[in-house]
PDB file of N, CA, C and O in Angstrom:
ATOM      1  N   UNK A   1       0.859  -1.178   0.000  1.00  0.00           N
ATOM      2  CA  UNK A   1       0.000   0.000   0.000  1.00  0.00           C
ATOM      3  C   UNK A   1       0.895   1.226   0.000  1.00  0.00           C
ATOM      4  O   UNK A   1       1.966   1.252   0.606  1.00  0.00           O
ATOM      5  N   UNK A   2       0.410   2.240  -0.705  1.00  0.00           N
ATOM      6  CA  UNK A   2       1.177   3.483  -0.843  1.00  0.00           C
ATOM      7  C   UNK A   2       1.050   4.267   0.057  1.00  0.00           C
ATOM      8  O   UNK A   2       1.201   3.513   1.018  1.00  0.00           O
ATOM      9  N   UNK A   3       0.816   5.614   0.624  1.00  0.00           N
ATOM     10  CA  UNK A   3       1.068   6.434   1.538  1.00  0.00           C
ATOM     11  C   UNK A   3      -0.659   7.070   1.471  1.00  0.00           C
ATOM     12  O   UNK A   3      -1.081   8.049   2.086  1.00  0.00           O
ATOM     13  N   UNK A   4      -1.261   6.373   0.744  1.00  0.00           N
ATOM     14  CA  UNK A   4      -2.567   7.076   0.126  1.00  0.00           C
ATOM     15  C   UNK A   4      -3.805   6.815   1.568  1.00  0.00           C
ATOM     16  O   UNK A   4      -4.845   7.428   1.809  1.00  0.00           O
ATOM     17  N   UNK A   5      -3.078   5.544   2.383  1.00  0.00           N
ATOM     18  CA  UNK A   5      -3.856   5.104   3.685  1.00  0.00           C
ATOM     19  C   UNK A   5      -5.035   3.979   2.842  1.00  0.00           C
ATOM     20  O   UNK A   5      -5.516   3.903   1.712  1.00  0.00           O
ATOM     21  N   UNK A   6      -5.143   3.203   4.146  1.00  0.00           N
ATOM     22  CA  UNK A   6      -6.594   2.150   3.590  1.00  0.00           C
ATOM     23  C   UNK A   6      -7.504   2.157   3.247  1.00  0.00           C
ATOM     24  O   UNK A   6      -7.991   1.132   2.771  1.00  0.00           O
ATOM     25  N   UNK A   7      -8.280   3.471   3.327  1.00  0.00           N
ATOM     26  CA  UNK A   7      -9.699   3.971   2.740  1.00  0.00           C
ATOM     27  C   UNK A   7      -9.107   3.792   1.560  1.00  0.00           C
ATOM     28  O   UNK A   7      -8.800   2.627   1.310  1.00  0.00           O
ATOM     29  N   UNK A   8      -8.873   4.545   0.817  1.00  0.00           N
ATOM     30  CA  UNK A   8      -8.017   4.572  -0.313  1.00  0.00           C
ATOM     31  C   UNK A   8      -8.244   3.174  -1.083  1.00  0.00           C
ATOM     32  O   UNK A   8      -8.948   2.678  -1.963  1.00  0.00           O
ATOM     33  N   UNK A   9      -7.208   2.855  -0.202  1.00  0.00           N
ATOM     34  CA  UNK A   9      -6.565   1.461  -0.826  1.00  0.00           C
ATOM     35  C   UNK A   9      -7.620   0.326  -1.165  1.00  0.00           C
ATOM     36  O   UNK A   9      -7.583  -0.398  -2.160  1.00  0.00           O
ATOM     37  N   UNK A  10      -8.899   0.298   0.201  1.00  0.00           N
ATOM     38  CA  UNK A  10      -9.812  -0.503   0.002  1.00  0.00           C
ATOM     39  C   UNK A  10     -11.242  -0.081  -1.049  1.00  0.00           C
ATOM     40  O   UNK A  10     -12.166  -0.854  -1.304  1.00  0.00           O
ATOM     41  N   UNK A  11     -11.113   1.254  -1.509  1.00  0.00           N
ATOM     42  CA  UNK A  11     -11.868   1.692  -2.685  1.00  0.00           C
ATOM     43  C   UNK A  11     -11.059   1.037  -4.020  1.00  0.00           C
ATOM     44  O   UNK A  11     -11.634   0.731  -5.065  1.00  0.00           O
ATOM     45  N   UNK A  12      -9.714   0.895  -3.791  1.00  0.00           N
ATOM     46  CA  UNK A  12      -9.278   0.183  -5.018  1.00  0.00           C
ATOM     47  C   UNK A  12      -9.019  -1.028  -5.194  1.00  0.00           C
ATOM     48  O   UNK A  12      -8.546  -1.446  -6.251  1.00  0.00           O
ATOM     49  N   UNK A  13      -9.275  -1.725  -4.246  1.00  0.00           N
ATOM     50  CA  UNK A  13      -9.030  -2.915  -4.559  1.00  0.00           C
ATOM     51  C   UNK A  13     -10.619  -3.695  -4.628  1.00  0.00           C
ATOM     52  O   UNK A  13     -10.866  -4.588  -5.438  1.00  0.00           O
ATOM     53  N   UNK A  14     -11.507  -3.228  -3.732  1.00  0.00           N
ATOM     54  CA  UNK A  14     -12.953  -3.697  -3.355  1.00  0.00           C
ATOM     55  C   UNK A  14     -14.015  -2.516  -4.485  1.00  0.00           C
ATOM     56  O   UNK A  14     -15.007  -2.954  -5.068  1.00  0.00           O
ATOM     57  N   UNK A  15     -13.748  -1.636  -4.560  1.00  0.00           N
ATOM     58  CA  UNK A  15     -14.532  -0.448  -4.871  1.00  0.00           C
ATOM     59  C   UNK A  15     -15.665  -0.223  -3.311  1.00  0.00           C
ATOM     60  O   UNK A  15     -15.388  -0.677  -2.201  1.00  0.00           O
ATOM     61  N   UNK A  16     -16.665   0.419  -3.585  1.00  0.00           N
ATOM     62  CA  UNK A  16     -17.312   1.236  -2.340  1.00  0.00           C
ATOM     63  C   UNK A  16     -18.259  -0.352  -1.643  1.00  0.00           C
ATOM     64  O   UNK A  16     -19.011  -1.201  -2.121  1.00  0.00           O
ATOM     65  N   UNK A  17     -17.740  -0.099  -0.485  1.00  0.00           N
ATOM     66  CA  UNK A  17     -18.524  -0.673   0.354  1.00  0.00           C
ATOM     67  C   UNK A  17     -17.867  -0.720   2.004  1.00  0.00           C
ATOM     68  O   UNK A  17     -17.334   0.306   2.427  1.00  0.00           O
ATOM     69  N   UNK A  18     -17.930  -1.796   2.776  1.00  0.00           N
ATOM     70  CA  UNK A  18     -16.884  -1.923   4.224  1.00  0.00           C
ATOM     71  C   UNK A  18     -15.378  -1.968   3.978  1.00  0.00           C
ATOM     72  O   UNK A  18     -14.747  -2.771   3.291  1.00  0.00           O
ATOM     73  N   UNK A  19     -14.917  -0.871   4.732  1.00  0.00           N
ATOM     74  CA  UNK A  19     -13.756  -1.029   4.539  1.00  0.00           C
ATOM     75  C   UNK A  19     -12.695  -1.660   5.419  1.00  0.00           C
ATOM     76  O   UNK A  19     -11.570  -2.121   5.227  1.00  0.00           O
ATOM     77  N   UNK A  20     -13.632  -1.473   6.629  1.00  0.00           N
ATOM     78  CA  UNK A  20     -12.506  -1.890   8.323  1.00  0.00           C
ATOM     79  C   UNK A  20     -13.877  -2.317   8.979  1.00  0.00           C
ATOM     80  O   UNK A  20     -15.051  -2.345   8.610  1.00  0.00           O
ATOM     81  N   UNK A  21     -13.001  -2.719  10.411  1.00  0.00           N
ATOM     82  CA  UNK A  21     -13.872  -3.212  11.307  1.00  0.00           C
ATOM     83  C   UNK A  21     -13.053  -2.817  12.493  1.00  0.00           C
ATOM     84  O   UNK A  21     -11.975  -3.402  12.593  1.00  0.00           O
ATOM     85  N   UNK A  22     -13.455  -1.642  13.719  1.00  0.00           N
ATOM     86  CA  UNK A  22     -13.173  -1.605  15.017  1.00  0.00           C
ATOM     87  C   UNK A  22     -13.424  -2.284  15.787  1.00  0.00           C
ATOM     88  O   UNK A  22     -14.520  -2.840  15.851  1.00  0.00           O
ATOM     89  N   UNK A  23     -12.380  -2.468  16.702  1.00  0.00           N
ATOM     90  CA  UNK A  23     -12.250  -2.998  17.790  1.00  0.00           C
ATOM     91  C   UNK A  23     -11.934  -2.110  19.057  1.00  0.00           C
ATOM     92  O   UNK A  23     -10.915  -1.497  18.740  1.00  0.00           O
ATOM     93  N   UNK A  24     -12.235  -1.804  20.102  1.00  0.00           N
ATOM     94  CA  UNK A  24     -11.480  -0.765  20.945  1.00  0.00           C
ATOM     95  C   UNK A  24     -11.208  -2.021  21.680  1.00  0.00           C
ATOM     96  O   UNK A  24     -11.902  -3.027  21.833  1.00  0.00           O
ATOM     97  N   UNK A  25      -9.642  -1.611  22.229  1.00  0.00           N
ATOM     98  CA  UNK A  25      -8.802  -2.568  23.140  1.00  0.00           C
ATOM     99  C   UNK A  25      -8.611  -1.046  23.943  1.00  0.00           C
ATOM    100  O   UNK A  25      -8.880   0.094  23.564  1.00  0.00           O
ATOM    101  N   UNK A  26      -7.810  -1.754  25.681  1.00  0.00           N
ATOM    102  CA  UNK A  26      -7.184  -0.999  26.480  1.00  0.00           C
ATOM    103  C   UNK A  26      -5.926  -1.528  26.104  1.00  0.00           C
ATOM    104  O   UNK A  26      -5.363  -1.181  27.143  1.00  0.00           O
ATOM    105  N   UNK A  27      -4.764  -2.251  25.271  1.00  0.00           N
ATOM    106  CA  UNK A  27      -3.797  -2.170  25.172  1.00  0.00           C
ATOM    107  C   UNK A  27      -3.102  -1.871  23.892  1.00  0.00           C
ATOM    108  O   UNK A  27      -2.542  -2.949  23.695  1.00  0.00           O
ATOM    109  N   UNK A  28      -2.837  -1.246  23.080  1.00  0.00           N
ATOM    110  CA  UNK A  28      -2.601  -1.654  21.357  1.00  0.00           C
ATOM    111  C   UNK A  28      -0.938  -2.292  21.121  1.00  0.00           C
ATOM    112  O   UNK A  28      -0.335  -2.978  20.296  1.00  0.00           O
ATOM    113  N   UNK A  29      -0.771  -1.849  21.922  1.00  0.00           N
ATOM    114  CA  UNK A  29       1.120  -2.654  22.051  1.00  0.00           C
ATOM    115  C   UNK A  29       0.476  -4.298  21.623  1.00  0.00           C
ATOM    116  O   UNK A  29       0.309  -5.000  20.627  1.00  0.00           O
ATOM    117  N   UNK A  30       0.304  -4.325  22.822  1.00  0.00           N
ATOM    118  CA  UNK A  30      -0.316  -6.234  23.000  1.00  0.00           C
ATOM    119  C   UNK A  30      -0.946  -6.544  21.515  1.00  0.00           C
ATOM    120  O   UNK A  30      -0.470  -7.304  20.672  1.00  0.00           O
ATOM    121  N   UNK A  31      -1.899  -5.917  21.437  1.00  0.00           N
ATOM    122  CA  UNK A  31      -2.515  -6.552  20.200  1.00  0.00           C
ATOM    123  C   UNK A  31      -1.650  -6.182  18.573  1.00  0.00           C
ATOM    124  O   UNK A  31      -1.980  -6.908  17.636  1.00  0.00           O
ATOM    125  N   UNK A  32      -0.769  -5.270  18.343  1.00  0.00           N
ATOM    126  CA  UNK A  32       0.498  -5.206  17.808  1.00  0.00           C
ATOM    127  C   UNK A  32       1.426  -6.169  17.729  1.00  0.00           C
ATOM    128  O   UNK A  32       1.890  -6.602  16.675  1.00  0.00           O
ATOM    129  N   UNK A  33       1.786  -6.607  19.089  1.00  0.00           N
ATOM    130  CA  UNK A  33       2.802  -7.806  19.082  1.00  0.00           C
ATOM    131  C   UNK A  33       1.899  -9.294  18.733  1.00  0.00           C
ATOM    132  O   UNK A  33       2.556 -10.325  18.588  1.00  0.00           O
ATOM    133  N   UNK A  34       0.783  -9.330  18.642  1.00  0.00           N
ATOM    134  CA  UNK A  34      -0.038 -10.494  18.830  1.00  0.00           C
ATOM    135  C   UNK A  34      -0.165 -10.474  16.886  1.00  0.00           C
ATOM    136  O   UNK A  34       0.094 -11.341  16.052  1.00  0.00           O
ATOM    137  N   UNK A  35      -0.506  -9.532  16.805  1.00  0.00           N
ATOM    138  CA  UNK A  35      -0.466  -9.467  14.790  1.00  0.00           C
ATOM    139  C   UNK A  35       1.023  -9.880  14.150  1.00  0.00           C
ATOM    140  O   UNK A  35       1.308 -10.631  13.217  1.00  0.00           O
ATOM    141  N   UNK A  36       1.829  -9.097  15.019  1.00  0.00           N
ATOM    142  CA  UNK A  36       3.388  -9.449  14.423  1.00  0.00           C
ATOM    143  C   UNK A  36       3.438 -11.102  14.361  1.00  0.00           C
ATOM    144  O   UNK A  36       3.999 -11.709  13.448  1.00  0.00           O
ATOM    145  N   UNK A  37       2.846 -11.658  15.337  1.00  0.00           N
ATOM    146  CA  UNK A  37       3.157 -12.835  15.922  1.00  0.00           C
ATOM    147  C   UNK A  37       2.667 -13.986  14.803  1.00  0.00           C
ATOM    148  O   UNK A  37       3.218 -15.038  14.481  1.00  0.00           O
ATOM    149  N   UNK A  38       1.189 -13.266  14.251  1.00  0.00           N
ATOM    150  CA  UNK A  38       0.489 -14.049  13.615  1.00  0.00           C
ATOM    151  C   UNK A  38       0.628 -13.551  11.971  1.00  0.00           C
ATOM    152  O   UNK A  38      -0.194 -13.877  11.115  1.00  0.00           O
ATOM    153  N   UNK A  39       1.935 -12.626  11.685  1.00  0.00           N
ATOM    154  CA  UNK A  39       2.540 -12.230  10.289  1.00  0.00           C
ATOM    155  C   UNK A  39       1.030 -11.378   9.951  1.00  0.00           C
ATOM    156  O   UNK A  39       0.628 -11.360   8.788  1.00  0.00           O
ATOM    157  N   UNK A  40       0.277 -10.714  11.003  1.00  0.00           N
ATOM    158  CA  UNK A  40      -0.608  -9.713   9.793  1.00  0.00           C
ATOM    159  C   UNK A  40       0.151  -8.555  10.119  1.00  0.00           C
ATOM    160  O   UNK A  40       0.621  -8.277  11.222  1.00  0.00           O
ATOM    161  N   UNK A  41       0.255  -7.679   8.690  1.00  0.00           N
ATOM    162  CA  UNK A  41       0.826  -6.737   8.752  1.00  0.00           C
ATOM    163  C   UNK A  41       0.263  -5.265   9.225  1.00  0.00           C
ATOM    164  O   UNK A  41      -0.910  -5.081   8.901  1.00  0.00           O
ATOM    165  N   UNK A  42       0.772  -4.394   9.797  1.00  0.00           N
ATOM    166  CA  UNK A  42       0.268  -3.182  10.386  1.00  0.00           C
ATOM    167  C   UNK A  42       0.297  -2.339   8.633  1.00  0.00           C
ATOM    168  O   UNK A  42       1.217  -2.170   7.833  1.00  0.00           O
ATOM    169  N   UNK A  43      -0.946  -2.030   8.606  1.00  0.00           N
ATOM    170  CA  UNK A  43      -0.935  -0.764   7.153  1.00  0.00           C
ATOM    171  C   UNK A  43      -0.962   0.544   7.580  1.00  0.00           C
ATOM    172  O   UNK A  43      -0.620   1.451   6.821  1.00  0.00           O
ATOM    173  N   UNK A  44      -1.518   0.852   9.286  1.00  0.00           N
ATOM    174  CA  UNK A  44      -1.404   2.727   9.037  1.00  0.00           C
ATOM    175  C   UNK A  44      -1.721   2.601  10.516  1.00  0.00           C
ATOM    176  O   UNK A  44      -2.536   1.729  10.816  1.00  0.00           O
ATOM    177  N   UNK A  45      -1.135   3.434  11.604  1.00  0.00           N
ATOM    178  CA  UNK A  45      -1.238   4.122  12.205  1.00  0.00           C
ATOM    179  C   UNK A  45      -1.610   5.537  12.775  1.00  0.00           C
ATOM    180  O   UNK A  45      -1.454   6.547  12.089  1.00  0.00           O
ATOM    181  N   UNK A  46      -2.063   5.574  13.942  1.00  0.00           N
ATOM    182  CA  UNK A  46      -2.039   7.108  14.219  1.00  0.00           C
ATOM    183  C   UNK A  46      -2.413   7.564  15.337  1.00  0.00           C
ATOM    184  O   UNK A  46      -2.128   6.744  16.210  1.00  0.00           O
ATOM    185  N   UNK A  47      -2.887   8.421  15.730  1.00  0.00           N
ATOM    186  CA  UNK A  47      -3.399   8.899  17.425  1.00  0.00           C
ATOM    187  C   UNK A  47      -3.085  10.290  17.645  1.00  0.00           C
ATOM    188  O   UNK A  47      -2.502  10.976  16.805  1.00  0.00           O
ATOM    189  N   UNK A  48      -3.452  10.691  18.725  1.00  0.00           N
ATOM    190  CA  UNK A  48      -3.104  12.031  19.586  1.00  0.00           C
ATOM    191  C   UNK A  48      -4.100  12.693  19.519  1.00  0.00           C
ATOM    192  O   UNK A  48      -3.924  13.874  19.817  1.00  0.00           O
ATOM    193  N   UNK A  49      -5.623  12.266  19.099  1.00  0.00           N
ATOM    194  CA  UNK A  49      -6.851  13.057  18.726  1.00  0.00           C
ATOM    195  C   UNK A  49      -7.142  13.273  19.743  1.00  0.00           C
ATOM    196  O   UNK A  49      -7.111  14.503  19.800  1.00  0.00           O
ATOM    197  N   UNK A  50      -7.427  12.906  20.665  1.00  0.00           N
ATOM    198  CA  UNK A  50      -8.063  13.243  21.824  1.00  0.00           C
ATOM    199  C   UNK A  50      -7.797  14.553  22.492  1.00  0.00           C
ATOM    200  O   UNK A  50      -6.671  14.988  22.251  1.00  0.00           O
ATOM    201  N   UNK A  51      -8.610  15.365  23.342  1.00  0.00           N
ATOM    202  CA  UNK A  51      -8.622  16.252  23.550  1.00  0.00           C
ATOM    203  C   UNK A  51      -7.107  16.682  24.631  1.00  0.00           C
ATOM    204  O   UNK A  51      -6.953  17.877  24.884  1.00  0.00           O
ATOM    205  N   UNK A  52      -6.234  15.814  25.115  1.00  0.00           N
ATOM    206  CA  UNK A  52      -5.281  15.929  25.933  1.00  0.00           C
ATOM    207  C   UNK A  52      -4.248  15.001  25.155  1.00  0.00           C
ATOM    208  O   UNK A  52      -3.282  14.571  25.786  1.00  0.00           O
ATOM    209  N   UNK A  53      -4.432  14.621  23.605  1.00  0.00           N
ATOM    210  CA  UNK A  53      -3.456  13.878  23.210  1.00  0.00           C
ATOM    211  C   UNK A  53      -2.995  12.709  23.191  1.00  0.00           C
ATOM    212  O   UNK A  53      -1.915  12.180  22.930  1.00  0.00           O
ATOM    213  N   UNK A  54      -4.450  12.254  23.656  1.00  0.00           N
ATOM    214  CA  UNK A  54      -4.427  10.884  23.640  1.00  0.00           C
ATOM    215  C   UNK A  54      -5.369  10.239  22.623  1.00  0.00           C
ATOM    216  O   UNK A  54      -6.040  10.911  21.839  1.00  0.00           O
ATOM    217  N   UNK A  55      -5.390   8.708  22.679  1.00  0.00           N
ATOM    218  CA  UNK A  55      -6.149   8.003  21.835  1.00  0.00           C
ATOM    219  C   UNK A  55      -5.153   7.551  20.476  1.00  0.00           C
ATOM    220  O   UNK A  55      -4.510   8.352  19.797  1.00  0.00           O
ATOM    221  N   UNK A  56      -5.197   6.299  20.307  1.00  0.00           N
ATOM    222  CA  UNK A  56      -4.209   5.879  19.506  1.00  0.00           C
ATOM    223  C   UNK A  56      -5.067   4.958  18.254  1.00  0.00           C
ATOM    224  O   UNK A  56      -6.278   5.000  18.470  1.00  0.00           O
ATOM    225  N   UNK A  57      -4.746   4.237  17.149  1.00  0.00           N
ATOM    226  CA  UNK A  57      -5.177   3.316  16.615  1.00  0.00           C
ATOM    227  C   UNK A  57      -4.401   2.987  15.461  1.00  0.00           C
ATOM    228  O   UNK A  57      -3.830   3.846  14.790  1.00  0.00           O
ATOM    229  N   UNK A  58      -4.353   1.290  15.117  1.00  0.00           N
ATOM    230  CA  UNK A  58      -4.007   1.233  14.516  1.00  0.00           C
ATOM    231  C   UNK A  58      -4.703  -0.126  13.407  1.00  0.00           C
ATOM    232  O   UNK A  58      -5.462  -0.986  13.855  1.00  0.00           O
ATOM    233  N   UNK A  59      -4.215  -0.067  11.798  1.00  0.00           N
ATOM    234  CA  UNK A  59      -5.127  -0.859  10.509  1.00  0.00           C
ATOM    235  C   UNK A  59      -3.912  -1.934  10.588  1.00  0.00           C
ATOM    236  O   UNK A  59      -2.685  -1.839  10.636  1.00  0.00           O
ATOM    237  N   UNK A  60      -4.819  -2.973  10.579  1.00  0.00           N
ATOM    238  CA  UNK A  60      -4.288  -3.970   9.944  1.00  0.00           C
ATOM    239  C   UNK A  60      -4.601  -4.881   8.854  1.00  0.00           C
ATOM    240  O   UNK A  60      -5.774  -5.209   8.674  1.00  0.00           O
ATOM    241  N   UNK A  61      -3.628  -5.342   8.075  1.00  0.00           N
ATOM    242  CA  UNK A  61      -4.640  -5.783   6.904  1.00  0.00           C
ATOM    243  C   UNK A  61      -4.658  -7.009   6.829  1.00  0.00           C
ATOM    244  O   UNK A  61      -3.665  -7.578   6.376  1.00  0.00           O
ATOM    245  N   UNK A  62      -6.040  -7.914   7.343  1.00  0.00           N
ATOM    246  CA  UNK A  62      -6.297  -8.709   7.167  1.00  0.00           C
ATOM    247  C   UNK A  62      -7.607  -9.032   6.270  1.00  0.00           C
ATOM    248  O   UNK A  62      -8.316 -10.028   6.417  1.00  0.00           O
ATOM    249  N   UNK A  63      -7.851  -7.712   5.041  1.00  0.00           N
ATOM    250  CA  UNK A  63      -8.295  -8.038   3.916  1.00  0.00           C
ATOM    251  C   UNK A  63      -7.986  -9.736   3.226  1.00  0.00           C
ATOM    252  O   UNK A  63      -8.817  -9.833   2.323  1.00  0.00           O
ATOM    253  N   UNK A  64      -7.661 -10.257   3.249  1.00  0.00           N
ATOM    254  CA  UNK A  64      -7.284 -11.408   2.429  1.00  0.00           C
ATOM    255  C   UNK A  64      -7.554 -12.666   3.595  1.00  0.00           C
ATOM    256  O   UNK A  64      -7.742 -13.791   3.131  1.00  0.00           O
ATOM    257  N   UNK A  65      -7.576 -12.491   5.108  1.00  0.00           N
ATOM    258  CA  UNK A  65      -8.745 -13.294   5.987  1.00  0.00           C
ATOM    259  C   UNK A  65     -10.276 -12.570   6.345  1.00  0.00           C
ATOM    260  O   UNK A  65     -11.232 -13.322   6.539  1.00  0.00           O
ATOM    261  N   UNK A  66     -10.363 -11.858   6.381  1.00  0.00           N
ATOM    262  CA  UNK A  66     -11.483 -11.277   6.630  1.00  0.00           C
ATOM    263  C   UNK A  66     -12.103 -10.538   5.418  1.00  0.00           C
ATOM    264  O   UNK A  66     -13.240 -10.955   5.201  1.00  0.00           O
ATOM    265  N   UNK A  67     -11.747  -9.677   4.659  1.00  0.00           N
ATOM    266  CA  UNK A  67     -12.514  -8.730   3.423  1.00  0.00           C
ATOM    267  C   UNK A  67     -12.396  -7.847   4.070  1.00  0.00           C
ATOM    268  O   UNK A  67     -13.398  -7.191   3.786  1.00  0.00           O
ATOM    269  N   UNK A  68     -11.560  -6.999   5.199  1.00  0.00           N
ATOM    270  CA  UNK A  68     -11.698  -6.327   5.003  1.00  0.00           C
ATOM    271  C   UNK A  68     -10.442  -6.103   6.518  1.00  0.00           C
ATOM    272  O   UNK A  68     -10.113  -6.914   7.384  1.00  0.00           O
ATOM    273  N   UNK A  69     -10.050  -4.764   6.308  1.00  0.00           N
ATOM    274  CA  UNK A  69      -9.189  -4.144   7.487  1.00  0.00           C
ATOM    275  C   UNK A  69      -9.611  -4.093   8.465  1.00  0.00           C
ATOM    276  O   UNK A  69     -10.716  -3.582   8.648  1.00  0.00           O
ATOM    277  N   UNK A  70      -8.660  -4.758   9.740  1.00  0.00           N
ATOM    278  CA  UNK A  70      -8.976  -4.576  11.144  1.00  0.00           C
ATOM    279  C   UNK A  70      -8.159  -3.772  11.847  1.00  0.00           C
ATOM    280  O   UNK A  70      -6.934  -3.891  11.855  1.00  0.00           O
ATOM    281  N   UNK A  71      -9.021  -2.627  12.680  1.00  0.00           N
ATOM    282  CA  UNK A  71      -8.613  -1.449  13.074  1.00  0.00           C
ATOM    283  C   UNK A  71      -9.027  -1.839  14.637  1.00  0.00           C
ATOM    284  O   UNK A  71     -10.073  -2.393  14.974  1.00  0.00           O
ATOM    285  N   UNK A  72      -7.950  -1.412  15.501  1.00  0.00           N
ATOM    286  CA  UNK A  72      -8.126  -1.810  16.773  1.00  0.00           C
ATOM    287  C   UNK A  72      -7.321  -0.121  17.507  1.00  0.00           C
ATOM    288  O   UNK A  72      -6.198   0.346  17.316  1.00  0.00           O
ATOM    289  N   UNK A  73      -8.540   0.425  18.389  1.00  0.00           N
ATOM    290  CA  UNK A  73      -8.359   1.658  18.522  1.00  0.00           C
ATOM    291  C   UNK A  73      -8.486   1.762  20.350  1.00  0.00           C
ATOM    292  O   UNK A  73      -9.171   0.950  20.973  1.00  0.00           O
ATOM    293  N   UNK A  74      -7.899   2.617  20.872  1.00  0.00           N
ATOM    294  CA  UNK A  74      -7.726   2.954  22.501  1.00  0.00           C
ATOM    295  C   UNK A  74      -8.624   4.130  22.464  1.00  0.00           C
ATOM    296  O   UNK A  74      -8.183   4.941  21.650  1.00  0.00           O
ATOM    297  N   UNK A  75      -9.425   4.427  22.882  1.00  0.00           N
ATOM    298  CA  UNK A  75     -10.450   5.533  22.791  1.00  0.00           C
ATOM    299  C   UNK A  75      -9.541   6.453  23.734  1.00  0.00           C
ATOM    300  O   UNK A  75      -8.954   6.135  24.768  1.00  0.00           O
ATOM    301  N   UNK A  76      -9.604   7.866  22.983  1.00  0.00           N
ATOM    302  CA  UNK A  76      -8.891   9.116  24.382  1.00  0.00           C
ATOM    303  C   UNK A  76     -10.144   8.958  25.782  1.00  0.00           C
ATOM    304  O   UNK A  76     -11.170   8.279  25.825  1.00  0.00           O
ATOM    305  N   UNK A  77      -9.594   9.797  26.714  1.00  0.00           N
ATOM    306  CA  UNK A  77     -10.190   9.808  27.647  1.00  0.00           C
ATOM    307  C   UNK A  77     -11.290  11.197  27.616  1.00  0.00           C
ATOM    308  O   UNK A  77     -12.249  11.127  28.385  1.00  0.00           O
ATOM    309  N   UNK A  78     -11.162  12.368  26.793  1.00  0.00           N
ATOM    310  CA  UNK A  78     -11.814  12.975  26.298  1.00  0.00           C
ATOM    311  C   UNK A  78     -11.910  13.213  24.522  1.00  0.00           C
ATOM    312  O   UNK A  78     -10.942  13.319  23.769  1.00  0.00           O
ATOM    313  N   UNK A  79     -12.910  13.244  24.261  1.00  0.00           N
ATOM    314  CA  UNK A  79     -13.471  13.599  22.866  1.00  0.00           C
ATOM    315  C   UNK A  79     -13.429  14.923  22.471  1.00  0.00           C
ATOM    316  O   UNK A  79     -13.351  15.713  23.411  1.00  0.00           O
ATOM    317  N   UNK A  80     -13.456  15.410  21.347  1.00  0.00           N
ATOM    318  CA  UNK A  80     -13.827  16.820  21.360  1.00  0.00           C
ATOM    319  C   UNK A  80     -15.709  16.701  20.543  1.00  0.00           C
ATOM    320  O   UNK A  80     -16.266  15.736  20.020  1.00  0.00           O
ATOM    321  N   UNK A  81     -16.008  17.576  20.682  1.00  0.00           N
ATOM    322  CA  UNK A  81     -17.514  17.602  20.230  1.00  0.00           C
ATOM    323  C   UNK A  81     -17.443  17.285  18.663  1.00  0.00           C
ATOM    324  O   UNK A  81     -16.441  17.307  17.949  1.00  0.00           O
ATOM    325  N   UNK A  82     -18.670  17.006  18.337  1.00  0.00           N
ATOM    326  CA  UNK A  82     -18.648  16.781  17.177  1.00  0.00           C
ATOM    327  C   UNK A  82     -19.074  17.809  16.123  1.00  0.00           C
ATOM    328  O   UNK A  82     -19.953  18.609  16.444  1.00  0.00           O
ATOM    329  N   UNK A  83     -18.547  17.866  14.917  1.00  0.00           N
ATOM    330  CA  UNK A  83     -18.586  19.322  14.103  1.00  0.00           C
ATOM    331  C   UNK A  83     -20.313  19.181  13.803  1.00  0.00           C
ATOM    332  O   UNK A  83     -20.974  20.217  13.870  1.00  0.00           O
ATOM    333  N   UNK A  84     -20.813  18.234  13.566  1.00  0.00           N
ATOM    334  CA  UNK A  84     -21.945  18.358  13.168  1.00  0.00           C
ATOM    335  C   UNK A  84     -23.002  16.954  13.561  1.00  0.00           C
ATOM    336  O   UNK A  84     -22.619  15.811  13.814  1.00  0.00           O
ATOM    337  N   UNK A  85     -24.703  17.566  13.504  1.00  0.00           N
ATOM    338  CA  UNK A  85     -25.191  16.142  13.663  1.00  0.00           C
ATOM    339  C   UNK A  85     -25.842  15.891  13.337  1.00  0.00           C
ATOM    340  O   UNK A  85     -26.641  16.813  13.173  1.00  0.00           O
ATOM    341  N   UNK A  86     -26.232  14.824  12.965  1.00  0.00           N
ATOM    342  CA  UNK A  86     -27.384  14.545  11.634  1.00  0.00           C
ATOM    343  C   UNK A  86     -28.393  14.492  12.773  1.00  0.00           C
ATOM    344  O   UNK A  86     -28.232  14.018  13.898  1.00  0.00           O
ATOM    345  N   UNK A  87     -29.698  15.203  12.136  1.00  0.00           N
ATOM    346  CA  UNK A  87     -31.180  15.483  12.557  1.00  0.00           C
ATOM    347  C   UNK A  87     -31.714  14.257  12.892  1.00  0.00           C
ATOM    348  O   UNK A  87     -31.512  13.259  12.201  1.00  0.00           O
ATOM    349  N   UNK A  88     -32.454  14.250  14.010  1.00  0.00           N
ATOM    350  CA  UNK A  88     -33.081  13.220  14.582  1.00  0.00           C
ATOM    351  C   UNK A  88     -34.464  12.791  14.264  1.00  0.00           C
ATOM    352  O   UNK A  88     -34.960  11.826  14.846  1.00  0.00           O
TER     353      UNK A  88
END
C-alpha cells in the first residue's frame, strides 16, 4: 500500500462498500505484538486526537482473511464535540 492510507486502498481494490472493522482494546502494544506474531501486517497508524493527546489506533490488513481491514483503537479519555449532527 502506498502512503494514500486504507480507505483509499480498500476503494481500489474492493470499490465502495466496508472497509474496516473496530475494535477498541485498552492495550494496542499487545494486540500489535499479537499481529506481528500471527505475520498480519500493520498498514497505518495514528493517534493524539483526543482532547489531551491521547487516543491511539491502529489498521491492519487482514483483507485477504477477513474482506476487510482490522482497526483496533484505545479511545482518548476525552473527545472533542462533534462538528456536526445529523437530525433526529
Amino acid at each position: 500500500m502506498g502512503g494514500r492510507g486504507v480507505h483509499a486502498d480498500a476503494l481500489d481494490r474492493r470499490g465502495a462498500g466496508l472497509a474496516y472493522v473496530t475494535w477498541f482494546v485498552a492495550d494496542l502494544a499487545a494486540v500489535s505484538e499479537h499481529m506481528a506474531r500471527a505475520g498480519i501486517a500493520e498498514a497505518m497508524r495514528g493517534g493524539g486526537h483526543g482532547l489531551d493527546g491521547d487516543g491511539e489506533f491502529a489498521y491492519f490488513d487482514t483483507v485477504d482473511l477477513l474482506g476487510v481491514y482490522s482497526q483496533y483503537a484505545v479511545a482518548p479519555a476525552r473527545r472533542r464535540e462533534p462538528v456536526g449532527r445529523l437530525p433526529a
